[in-house]
N, C-alpha and C positions, 0 to 999 in steps of 0.2 A: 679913876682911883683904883678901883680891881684887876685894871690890866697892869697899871703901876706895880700891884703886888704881886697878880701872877708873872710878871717879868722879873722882880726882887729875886722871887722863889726860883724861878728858872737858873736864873745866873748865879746867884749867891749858893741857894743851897743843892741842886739838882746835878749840873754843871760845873758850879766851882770854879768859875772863872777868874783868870791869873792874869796880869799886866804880862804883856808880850804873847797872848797866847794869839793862838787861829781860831774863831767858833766857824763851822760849816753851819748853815740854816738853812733848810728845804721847806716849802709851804706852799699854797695860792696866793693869789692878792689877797682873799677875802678875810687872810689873819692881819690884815694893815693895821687896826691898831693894836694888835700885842706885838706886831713887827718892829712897830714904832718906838715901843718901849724899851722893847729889847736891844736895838741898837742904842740909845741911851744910856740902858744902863754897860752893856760892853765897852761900849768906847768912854766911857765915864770910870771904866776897871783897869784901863790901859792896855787893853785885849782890842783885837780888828775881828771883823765881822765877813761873809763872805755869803750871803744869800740867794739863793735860787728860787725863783719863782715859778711855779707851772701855772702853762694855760688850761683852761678848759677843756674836757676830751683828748688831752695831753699822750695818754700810752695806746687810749682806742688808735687816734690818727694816725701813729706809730705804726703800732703792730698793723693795720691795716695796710700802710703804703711800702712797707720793707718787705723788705723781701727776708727768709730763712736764713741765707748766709751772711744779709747784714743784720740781722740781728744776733749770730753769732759772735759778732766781730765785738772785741774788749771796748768797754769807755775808758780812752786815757785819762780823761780827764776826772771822768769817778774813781779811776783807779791811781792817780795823786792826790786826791783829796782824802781818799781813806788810809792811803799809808802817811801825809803830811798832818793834817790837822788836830787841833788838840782836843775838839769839843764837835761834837754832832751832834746837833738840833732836828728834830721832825716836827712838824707840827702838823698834823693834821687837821687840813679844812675844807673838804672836799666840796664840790659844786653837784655829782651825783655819784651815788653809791654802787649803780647796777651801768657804769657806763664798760666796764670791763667782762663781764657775766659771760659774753658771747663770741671771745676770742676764740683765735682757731688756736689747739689745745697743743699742735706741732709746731705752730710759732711761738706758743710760753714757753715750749722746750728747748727751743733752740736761744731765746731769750735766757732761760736759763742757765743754759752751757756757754752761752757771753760773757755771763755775769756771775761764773762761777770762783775764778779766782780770784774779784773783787770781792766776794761775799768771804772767802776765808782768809783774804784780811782783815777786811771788817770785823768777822767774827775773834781771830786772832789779836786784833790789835781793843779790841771792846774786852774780850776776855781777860784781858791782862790789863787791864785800866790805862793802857798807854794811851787810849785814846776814850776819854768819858764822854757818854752817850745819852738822849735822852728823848721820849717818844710822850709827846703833849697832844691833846686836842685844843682846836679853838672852836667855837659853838656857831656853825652854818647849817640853814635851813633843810638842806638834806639829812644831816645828823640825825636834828631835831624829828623829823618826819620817819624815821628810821627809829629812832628810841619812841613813837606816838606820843611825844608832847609838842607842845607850843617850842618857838624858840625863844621866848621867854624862859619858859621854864626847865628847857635845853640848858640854858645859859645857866639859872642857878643851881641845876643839878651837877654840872661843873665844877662851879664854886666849891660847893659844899663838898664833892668830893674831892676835890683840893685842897682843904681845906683854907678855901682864901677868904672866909668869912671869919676866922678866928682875929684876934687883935695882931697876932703872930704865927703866922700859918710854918712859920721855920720852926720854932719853938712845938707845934701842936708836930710835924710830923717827925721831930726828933723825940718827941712823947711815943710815939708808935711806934719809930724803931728799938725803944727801950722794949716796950713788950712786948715785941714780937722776940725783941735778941733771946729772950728765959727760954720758947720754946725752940728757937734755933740750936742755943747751945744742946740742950737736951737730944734736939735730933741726932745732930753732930755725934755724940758716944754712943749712938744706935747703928747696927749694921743693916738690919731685918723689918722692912716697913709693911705695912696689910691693911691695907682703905677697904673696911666690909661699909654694908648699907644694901637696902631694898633694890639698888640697881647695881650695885658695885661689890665684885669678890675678887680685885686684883694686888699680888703680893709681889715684890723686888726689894733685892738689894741696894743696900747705897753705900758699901763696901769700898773704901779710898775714895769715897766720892763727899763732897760736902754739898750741905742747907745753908745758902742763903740769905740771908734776911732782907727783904724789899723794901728799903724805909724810904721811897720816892725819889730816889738818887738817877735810877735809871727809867724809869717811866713814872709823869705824872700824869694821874696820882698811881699811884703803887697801893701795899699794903697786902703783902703774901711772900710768902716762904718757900723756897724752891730748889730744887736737886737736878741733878741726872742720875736716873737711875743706869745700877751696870744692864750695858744693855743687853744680854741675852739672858738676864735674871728675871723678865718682867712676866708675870705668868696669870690668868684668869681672864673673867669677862667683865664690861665693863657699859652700862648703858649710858652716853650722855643726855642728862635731862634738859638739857637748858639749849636753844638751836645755835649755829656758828658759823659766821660768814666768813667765805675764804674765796679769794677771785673772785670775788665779789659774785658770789653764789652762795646761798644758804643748802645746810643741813640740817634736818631737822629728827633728832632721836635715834642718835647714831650710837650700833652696836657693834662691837669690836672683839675677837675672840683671841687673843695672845697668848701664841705657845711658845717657851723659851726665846723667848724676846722679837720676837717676829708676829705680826700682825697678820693672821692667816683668814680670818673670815672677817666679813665688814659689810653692815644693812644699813639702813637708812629708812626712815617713814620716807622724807620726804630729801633731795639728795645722791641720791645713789651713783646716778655720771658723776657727778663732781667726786667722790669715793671713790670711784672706778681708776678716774683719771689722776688723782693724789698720789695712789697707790701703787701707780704705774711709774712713778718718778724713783729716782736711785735716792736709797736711806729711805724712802716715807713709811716705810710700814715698821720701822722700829721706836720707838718712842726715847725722845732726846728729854723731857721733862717731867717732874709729875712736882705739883703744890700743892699750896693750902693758901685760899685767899680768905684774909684775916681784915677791911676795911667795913666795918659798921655804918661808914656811911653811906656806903655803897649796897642797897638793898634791890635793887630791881634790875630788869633782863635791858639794855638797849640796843643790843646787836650788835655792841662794837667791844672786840675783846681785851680794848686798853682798861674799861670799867670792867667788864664783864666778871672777867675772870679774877679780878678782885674782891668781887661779894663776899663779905662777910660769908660764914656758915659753907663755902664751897670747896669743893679741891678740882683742880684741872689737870689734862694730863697732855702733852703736847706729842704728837706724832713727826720727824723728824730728826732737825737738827739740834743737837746738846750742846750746850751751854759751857763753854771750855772753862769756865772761871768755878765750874761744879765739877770738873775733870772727865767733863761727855767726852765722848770718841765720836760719835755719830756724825757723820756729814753728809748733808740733803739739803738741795737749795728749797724744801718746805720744813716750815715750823708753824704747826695749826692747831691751836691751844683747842681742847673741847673741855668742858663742864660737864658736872652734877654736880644735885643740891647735897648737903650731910645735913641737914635742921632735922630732919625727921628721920631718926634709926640709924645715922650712918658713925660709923665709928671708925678712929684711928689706932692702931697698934704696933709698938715701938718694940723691936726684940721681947713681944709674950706680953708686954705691956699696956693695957688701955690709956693711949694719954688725950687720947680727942674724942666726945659722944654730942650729937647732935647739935653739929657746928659750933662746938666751943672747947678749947684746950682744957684740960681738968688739970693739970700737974702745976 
């Protein structure tokens, strides 16, 4: 019954799926049964389905047995799916988390100079809603062990951040896009943004740039508000408090020093190759986003930044690529969302304005 509805949610409101359309779906086996549901309700929409499944240690074996110049070489076939189809499905359900940690860091590169003109269509064609996109979890025993719960309680932390325990979880997250829309439109007549707090004094403009509203459309669950700032406006320091897995490598208390939109000094407690090496890629040291994650029921750290960076009371700020539908310029095949908390001191200010004090909208 609950994958019933997280499949309703996916396709009905997420997706918006149309009779005659394409869905792309990428996952493992191990999402079979939300897989199961979902081609039901697709082909039950008068929409066709087109599903990919990866194995096991899937891009380790890869990047292992290619060689640099094949992994160069373009996917035709990823690169007809992102310029044809109407609907992208991710679902995340990984088998382990740290199976990629240890690639050699001149094969990512050339991996991603393969997969660069794929990425800006994708982003181009996601940007302009020609092509609606959406980025899910399904709940596997790595996840679980990764957030340190049972996957039981993996499972219902899902839920409830999906809200698929409500009688109508359609209905609860068009509830939240309602409130979230008051402080969106607000951002929107503001040019001059300034996230202060105990670890954060960084200020940008969002000048011809627009706020977002995340009402779960593009990733479930959602529940945050989000910009590109202009990117040579973005000025101050900025500690993240919360750690953040990228190539499946953790950082942990990562501090960033930004001068006129450029990422110039960058520490780490714990992390620092993995920084080294981000910051070595073309675009990564400009910041393509900065939010506000506004989900209540999302109160705790799992290590995966589909939840993560949703928490209630937080803002994140993404280093890389900008979000064309926010009017980013930025292009970097990374986009590495980091965290801090605002519950305790941290405040938001809107053109001189205070409109956010410890994790909560005042206006």
């Amino acid at each position: 019954m609950i994958y019933s509805k997280y499949a309703t949610l996916l396709t009905d409101y997420c997706l918006a799926v149309k009779p005659n359309e394409r869905v792309y779906i990428t996952s493992t086996y191990l999402a079979e049964p939300l897989l199961q549901e979902l081609l039901k309700c697709i082909y039950e929409r008068g929409a066709t389905a087109h599903v990919n499944i990866e194995i096991q240690d899937q891009t380790k074996i890869i990047y292992e047995a290619a060689s640099e110049e094949v992994l160069k070489k373009e996917n035709a076939i990823q690169k007809y799916i992102v310029e044809n189809f109407d609907c992208y499905l991710v679902i995340k359900a990984p088998f382990n988390l740290r199976d990629t940690q240890t690639l050699n860091s001149s094969k990512r590169k050339a991996a991603s100079e393969g997969n660069k003109l794929i990425s800006k269509i994708y982003n181009e064609r996601t940007g302009t809603y020609k092509m609606r996109r959406c980025l899910c979890q399904f709940p596997t025993q790595a996840s679980a062990q990764e957030a340190g719960m049972s996957l039981k309680e993996y499972e219902k932390f899902i839920f409830q951040s999906c809200f698929l325990f409500e009688e109508n979880p359609i209905e609860a997250w068009k509830q939240l896009g309602r409130n979230q829309q008051v402080a969106t439109d607000y951002l929107n007549k503001c040019s001059h943004i300034h996230y202060k707090g105990p670890n954060i004094d960084i200020q940008f403009s969002t000048e011809g740039r627009t706020w977002i509203n995340s009402d779960g459309k593009a990733n479930m669950p959602s529940g945050e508000i989000y910009t590109a700032p202009v990117e040579d406006s973005v000025q101050g320091k900025v500690k993240f408090t919360l750690p953040s897995i990228y190539m499946g490598q953790e950082a942990e208390e990562v501090i960033l020093e930004v001068n006129n939109g450029l990422v110039e000094k960058w520490e780490a407690k714990r992390g620092q190759e993995l920084l080294d090496q981000v910051f070595d890629m073309p675009g990564a040291r400009v910041f393509g986003e900065a939010a506000i994650g506004c989900n209540n029921n999302i109160q705790q750290i799992t290590k995966n930044i589909l939840f993560d960076e949703k928490i209630g009371g937080t803002i994140h700020m993404a280093v890389g690529q900008s979000y064309a539908q926010c009017g980013g310029k930025n292009e970097s095949s990374v986009h590495w969302d980091m965290i801090t908390d605002m519950k305790n001191g941290g405040e938001i200010w809107a053109d001189g304005q205070l409109i956010y004090k410890d994790g909560q909208f005042i206006i």
